[in-house]
TITORRO-344875 format. One record per residue (C-alpha): residue in one letter; x, y, z. Coordinates in nm, 3 decimals, padded with zeros to 5 digits. Example, Ala and Ser with C-alpha at 12.3 -4.5 7.8 and 13.67 -1.06 7.14 Angstrom:
REM residues 2
- a | 01.230 | -00.450 | 00.780
- s | 01.367 | -00.106 | 00.714
***
This chain:
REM residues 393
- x | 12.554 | 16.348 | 07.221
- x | 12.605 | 16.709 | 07.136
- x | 12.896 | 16.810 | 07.008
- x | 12.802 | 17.177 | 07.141
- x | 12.823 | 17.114 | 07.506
- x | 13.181 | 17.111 | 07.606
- x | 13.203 | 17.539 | 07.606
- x | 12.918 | 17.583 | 07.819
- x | 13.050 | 17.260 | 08.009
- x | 13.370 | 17.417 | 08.110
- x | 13.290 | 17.772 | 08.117
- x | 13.008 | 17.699 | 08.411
- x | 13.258 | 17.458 | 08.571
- x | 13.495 | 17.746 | 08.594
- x | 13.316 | 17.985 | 08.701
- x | 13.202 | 17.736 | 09.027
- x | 13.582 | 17.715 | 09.067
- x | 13.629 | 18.087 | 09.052
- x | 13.386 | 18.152 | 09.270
- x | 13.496 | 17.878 | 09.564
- x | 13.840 | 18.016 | 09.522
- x | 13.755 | 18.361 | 09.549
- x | 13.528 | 18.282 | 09.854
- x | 13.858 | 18.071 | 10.029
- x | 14.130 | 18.297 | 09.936
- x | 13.833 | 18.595 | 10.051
- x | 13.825 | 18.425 | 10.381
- x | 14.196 | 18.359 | 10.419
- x | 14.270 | 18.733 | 10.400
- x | 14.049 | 18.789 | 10.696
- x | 14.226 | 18.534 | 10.868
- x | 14.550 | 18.674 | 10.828
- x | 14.398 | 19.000 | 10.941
- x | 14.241 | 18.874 | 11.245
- x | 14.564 | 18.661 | 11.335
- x | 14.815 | 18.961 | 11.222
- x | 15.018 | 18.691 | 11.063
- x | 15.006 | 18.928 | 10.724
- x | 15.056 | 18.621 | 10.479
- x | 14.787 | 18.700 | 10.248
- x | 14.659 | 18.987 | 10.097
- x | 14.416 | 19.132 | 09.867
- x | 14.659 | 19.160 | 09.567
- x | 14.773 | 18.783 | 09.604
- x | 14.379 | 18.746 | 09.550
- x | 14.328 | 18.963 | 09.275
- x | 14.699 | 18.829 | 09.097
- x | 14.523 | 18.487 | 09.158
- x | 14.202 | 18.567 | 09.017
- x | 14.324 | 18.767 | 08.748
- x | 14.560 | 18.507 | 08.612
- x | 14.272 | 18.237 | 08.639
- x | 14.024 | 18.453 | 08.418
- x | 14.275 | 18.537 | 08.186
- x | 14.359 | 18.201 | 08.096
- x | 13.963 | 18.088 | 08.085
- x | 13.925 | 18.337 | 07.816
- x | 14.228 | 18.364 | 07.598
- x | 14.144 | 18.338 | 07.265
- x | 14.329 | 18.108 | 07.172
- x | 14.186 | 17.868 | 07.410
- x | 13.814 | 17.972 | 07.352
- x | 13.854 | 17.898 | 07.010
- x | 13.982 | 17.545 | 07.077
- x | 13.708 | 17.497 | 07.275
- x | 13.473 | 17.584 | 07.084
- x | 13.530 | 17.385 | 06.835
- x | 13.260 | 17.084 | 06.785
- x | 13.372 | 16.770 | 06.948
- x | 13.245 | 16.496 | 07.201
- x | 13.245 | 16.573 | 07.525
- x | 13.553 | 16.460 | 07.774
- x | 13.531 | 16.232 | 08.037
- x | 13.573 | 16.327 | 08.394
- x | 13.888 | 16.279 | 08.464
- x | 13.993 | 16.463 | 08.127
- x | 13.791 | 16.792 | 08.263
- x | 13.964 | 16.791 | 08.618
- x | 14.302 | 16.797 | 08.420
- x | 14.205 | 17.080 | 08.249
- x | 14.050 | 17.290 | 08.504
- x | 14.340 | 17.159 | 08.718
- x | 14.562 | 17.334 | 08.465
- x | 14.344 | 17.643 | 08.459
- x | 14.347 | 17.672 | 08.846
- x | 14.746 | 17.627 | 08.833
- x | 14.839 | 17.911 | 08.599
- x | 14.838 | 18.131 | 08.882
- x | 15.038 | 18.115 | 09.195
- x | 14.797 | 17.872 | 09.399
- x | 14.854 | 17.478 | 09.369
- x | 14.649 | 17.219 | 09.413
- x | 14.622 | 16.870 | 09.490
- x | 14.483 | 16.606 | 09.264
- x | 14.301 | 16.508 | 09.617
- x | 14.202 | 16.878 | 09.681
- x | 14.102 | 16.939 | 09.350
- x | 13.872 | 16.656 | 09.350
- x | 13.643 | 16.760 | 09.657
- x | 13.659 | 17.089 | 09.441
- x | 13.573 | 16.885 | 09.146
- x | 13.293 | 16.724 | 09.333
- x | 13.152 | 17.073 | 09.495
- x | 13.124 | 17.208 | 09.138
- x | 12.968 | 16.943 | 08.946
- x | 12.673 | 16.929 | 09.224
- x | 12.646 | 17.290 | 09.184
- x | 12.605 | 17.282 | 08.842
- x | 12.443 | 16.978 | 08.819
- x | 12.172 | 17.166 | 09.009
- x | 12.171 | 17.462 | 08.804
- x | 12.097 | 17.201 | 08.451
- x | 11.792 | 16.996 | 08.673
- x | 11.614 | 17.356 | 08.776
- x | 11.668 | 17.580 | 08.462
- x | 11.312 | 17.570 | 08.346
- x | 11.381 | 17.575 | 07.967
- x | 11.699 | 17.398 | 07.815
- x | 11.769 | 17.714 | 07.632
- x | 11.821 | 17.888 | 07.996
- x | 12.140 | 17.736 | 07.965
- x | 12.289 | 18.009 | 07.834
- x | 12.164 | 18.244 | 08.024
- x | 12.297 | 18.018 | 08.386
- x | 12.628 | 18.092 | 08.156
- x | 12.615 | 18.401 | 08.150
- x | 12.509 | 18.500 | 08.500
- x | 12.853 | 18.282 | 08.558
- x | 13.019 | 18.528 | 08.271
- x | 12.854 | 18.847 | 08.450
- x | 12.991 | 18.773 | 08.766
- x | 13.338 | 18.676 | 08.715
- x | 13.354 | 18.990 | 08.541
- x | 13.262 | 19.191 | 08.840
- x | 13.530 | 18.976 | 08.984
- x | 13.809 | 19.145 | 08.772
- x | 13.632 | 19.464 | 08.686
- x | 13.944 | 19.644 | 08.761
- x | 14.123 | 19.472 | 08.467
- x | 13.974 | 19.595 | 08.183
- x | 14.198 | 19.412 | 07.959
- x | 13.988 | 19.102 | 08.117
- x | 13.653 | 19.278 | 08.094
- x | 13.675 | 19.311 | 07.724
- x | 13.834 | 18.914 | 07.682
- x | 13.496 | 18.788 | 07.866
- x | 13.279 | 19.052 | 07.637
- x | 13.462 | 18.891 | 07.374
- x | 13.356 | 18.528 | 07.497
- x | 13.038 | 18.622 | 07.536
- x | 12.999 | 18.730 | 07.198
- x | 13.130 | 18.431 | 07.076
- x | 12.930 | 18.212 | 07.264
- x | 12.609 | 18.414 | 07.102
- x | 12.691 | 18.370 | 06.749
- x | 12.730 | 18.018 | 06.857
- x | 12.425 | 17.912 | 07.053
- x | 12.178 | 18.160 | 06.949
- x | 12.097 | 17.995 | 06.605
- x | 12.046 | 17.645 | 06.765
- x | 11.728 | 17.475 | 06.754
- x | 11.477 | 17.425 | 07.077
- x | 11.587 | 17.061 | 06.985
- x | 11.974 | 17.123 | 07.011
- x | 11.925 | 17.268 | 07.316
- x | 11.760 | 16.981 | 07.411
- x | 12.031 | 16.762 | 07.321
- x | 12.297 | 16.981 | 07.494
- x | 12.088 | 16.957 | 07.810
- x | 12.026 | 16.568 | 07.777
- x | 12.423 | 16.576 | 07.739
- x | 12.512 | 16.722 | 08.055
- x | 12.250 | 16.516 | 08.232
- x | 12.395 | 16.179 | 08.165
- x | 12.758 | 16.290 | 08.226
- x | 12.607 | 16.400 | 08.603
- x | 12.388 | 16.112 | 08.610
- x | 12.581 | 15.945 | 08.842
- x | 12.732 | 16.169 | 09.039
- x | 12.441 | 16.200 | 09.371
- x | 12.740 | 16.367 | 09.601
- x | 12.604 | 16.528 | 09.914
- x | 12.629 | 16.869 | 09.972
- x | 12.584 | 17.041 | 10.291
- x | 12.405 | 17.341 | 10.200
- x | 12.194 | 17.189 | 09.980
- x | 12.108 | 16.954 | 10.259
- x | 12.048 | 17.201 | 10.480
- x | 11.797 | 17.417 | 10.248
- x | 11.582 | 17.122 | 10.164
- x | 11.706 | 17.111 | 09.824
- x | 11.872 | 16.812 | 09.817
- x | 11.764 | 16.419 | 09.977
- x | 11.969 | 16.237 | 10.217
- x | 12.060 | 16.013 | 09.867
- x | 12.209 | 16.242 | 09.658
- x | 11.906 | 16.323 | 09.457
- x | 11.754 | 16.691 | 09.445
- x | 11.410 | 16.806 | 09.512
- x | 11.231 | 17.000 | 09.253
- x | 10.991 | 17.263 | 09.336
- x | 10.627 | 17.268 | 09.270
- x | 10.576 | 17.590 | 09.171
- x | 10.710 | 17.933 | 09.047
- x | 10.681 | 18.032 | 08.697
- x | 10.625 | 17.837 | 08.409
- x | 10.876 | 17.821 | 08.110
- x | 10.822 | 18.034 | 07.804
- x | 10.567 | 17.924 | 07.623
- x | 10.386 | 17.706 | 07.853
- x | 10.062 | 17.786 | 08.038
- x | 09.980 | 17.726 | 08.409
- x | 09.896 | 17.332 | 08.459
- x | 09.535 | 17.295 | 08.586
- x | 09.320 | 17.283 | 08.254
- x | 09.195 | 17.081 | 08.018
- x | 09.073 | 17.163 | 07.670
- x | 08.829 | 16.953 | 07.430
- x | 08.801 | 17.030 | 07.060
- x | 08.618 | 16.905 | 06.799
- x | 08.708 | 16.780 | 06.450
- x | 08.720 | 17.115 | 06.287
- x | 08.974 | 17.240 | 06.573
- x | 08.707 | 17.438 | 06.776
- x | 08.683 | 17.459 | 07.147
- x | 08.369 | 17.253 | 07.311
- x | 08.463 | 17.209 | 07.665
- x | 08.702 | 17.310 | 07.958
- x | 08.708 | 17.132 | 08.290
- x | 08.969 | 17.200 | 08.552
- x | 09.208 | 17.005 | 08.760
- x | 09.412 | 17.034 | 09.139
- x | 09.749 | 17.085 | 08.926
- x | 09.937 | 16.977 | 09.279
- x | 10.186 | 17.273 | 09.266
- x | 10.152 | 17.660 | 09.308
- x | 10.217 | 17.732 | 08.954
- x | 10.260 | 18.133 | 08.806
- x | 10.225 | 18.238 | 08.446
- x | 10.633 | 18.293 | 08.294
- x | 10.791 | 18.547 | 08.331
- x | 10.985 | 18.754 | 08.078
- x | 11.324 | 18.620 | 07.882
- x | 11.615 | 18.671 | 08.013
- x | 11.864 | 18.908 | 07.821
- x | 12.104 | 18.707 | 07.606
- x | 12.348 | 19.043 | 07.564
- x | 12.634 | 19.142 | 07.666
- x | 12.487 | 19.298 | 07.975
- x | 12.122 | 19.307 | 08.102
- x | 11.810 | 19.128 | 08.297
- x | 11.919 | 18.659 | 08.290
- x | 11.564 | 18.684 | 08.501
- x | 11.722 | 18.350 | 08.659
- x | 11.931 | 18.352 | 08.943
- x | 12.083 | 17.998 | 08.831
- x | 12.422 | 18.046 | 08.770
- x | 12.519 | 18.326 | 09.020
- x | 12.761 | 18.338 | 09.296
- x | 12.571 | 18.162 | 09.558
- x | 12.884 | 18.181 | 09.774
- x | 12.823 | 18.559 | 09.812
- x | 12.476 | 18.667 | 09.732
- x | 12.187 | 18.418 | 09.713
- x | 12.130 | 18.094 | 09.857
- x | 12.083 | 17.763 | 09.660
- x | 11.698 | 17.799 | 09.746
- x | 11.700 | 18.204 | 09.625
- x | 11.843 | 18.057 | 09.282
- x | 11.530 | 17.832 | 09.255
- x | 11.308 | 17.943 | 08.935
- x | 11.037 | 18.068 | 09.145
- x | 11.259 | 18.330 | 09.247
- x | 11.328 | 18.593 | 08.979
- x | 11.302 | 18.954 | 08.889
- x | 11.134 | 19.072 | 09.234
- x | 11.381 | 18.944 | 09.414
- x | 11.665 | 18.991 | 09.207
- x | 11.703 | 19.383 | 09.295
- x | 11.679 | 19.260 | 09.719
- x | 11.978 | 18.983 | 09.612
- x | 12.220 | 19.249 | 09.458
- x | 12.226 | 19.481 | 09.758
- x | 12.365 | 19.231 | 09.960
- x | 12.631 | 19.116 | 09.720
- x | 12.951 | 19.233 | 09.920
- x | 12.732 | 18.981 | 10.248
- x | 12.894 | 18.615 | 10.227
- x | 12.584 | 18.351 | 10.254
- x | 12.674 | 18.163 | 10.572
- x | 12.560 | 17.844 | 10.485
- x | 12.788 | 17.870 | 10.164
- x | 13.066 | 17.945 | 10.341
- x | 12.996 | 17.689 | 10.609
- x | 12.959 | 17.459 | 10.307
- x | 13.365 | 17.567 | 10.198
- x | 13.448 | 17.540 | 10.538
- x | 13.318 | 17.156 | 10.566
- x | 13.540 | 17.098 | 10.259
- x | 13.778 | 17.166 | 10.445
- x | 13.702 | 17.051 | 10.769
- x | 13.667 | 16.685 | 10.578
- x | 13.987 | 16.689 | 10.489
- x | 14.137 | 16.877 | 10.825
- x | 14.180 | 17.241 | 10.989
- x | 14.296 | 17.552 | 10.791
- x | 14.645 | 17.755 | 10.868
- x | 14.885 | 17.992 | 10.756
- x | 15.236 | 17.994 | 10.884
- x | 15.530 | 18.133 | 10.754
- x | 15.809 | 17.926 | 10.611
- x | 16.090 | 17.990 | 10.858
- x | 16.396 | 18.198 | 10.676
- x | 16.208 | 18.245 | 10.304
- x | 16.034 | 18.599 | 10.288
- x | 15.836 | 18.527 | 09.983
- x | 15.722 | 18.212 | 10.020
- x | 15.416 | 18.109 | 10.234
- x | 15.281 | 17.805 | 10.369
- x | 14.920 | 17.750 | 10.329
- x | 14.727 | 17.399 | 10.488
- x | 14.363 | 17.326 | 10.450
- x | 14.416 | 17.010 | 10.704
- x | 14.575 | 17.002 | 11.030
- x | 14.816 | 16.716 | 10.904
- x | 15.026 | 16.547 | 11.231
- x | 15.401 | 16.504 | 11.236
- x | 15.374 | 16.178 | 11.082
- x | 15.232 | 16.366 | 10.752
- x | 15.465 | 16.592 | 10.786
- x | 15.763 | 16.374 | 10.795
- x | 15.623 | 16.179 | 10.478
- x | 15.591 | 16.497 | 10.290
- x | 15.263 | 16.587 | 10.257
- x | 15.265 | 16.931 | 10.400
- x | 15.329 | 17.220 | 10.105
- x | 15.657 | 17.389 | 10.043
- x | 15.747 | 17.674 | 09.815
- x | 15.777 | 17.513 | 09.442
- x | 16.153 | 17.624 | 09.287
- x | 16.010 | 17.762 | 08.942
- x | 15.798 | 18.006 | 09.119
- x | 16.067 | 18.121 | 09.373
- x | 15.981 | 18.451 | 09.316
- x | 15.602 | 18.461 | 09.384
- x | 15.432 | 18.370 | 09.689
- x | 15.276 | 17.999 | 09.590
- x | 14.975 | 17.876 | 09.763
- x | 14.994 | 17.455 | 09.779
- x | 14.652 | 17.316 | 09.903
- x | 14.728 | 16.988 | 09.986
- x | 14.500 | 16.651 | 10.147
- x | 14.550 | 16.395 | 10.400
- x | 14.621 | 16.115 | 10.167
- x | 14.415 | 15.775 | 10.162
- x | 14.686 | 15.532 | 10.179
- x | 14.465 | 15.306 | 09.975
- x | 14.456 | 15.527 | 09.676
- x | 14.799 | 15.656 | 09.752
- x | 14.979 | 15.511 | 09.425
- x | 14.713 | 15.640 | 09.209
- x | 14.675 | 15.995 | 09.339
- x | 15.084 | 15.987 | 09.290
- x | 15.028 | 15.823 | 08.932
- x | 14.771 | 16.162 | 08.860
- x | 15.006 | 16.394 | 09.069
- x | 15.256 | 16.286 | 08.809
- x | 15.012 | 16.378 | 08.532
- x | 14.961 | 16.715 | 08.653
- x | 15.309 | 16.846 | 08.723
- x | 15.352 | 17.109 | 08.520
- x | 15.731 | 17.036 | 08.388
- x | 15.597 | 16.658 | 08.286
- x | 15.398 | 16.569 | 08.005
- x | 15.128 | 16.357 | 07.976
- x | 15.112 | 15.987 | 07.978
- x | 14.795 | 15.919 | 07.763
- x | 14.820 | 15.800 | 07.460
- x | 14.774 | 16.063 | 07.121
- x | 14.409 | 16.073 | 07.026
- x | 14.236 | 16.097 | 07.366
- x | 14.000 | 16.348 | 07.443
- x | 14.135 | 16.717 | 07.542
- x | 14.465 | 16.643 | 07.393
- x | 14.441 | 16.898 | 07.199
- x | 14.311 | 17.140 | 07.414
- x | 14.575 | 17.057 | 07.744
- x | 14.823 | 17.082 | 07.408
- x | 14.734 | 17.436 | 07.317
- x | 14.725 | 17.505 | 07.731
- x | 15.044 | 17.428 | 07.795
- x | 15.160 | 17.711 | 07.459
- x | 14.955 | 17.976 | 07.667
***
């Protein structure tokens, strides 16, 4: 195990979660428009955004977290990206946040099986990087915090080994191992089997380095060529391409790692797909991708119907449901209401339809999460430190 792979773990996690937010909260602001129930507005979404990024990449986090150390186990990486999520004015469920949880790890699970080279790693991090700062490219104080990352994140990773990159790779692939969660859009492009498991592609470029399949070479004692003979390689292979830019700014070559939720599908992002149609990608950037957003909409369909209603007598509170929940649900609670230490922003509660056979433990980790308790494991277990130095931001 690497003890490299937690930055790049949660950095590419977040940016997912950015990017599924900014889609929902993108969508919810139409809503309100076409409804003229003026709940929502662009500045909520912005405030939200903003206060996500900025915790992401405070320094004093990043350098936590990049700190060698084993990786964290599941349930230690939802708290924490449950705590990033919650240090703006939105709340989520532990249910919600794991079909969020579930809807990023595919994604990036995808992004790890296709990148070509395990060095392209960095690279799907920084396309992530790249576009949440076009996200919050009106803060500048935020555009220079993510320059900052990313220059951290080069002194870091640039010196390692083709090896170390391996490792880091190998890493991430055996904590997703077992995770062969179905995701609609992926379904729907091809990209993924009815089991969980994703198809990889035949053909595009090679990876740096490498030479088109198809060929075989004999050589003699002394090193010297004798023969060549050919072979049906089985794929529509290309010779590579160009790196990718590893600065602040420039050419990833990859598409892994962008927003897929507003510019290219899961099957543009495959390697085959690179600098030609890179330029045709970014002029339809401001264009949601239907089947992404049909993809956000089935998370919530599969856990009920979306509204926004007013809370009757409280001006600056607002009432958010991803579910159509029936009275019942509402008499037991589960609907959202305005929390009392944020009486003075507008707080966004996404709640679930509970299971009532996991009930008691979703409570249990509701209990874990709330923000004025403290945590119930034990000193000494992984990301104490980190949710620690979180909870000082």
């Amino acid at each position: 195990m690497s003890q490299r792979t937690l930055p790049l773990l949660i950095i590419n996690l977040g940016g997912e979660m950015i990017y599924i937010l900014d889609q929902r909260l993108r969508a919810q602001d139409e809503n309100d428009d076409k409804t003229q129930r003026g709940g929502w507005t662009e500045d909520d979404r912005k405030r939200v955004m903003n206060d996500i990024v900025g915790t992401m990449f405070n320094k004093a986090f990043l350098e936590e977290l990049l700190r060698p150390q084993d990786l964290y186990s599941h349930r230690a990486l939802r708290t924490v990206l449950t705590r990033i999520a919650h240090t703006s004015i939105m709340r989520l469920s532990p249910a919600s946040m794991d079909k969020l949880y579930d809807l990023m790890t595919m994604a990036f699970k995808y992004q790890i099986v296709l990148c070509p080279r395990p060095q392209d790693l960095l690279l799907i991090t920084f396309n992530h990087t790249d576009a949440i700062k076009e996200l919050v490219k009106d803060n500048p104080s935020l555009v220079n915090q993510i320059n900052e990352a990313q220059r951290q994140l080069i002194e870091v990773y640039t010196p390692l080994s083709d090896g170390e990159f391996q490792l880091i790779r190998h890493t991430l692939l055996v904590l997703f191992q077992d995770m062969q969660i179905r995701i609609s859009i992926f379904l729907k492009e091809k990209i993924q089997n009815p089991n969980g498991h994703f198809v990889m592609r035949t053909s595009g470029p090679v990876p740096q380095g490498f030479e088109v399949p198809g060929l075989i070479r004999w050589f003699n004692a002394k090193g010297r060529e004798v023969r060549r003979s050919r072979f049906p390689s089985g794929g529509s292979y290309t010779s590579a391409v160009h790196p990718g830019s590893i600065d602040l700014s420039g050419d990833r070559v990859t598409l892994l790692g962008t927003n897929m939720y507003s510019t290219p599908s899961p099957e543009d992002m495959d390697p085959s797909r690179t600098s030609n149609s890179r330029g045709k990608l970014k002029q339809a950037d401001t264009t949601p991708n239907p089947l992404a957003t049909e993809e956000l909409n089935l998370l919530a369909k599969l856990m009920g119907g979306m509204e926004v209603q007013k809370l009757l007598n409280v001006d600056a509170g607002f009432r958010v449901n991803l579910w159509t929940l029936d009275q019942e649900e509402e008499e037991e609670g589960i609907g959202i209401s305005e929390g009392t230490e944020h009486q003075s922003c507008r707080v966004i509660n996404i709640q679930v339809t509970q299971d009532r056979l996991a009930s008691t433990e979703l409570a249990r980790i509701a209990g874990e999460f709330d923000e004025e308790g403290s945590q119930t494991e034990g000193p000494g277990n992984k990301g104490d430190d980190l949710l620690a130095m979180m909870d000082e931001l």
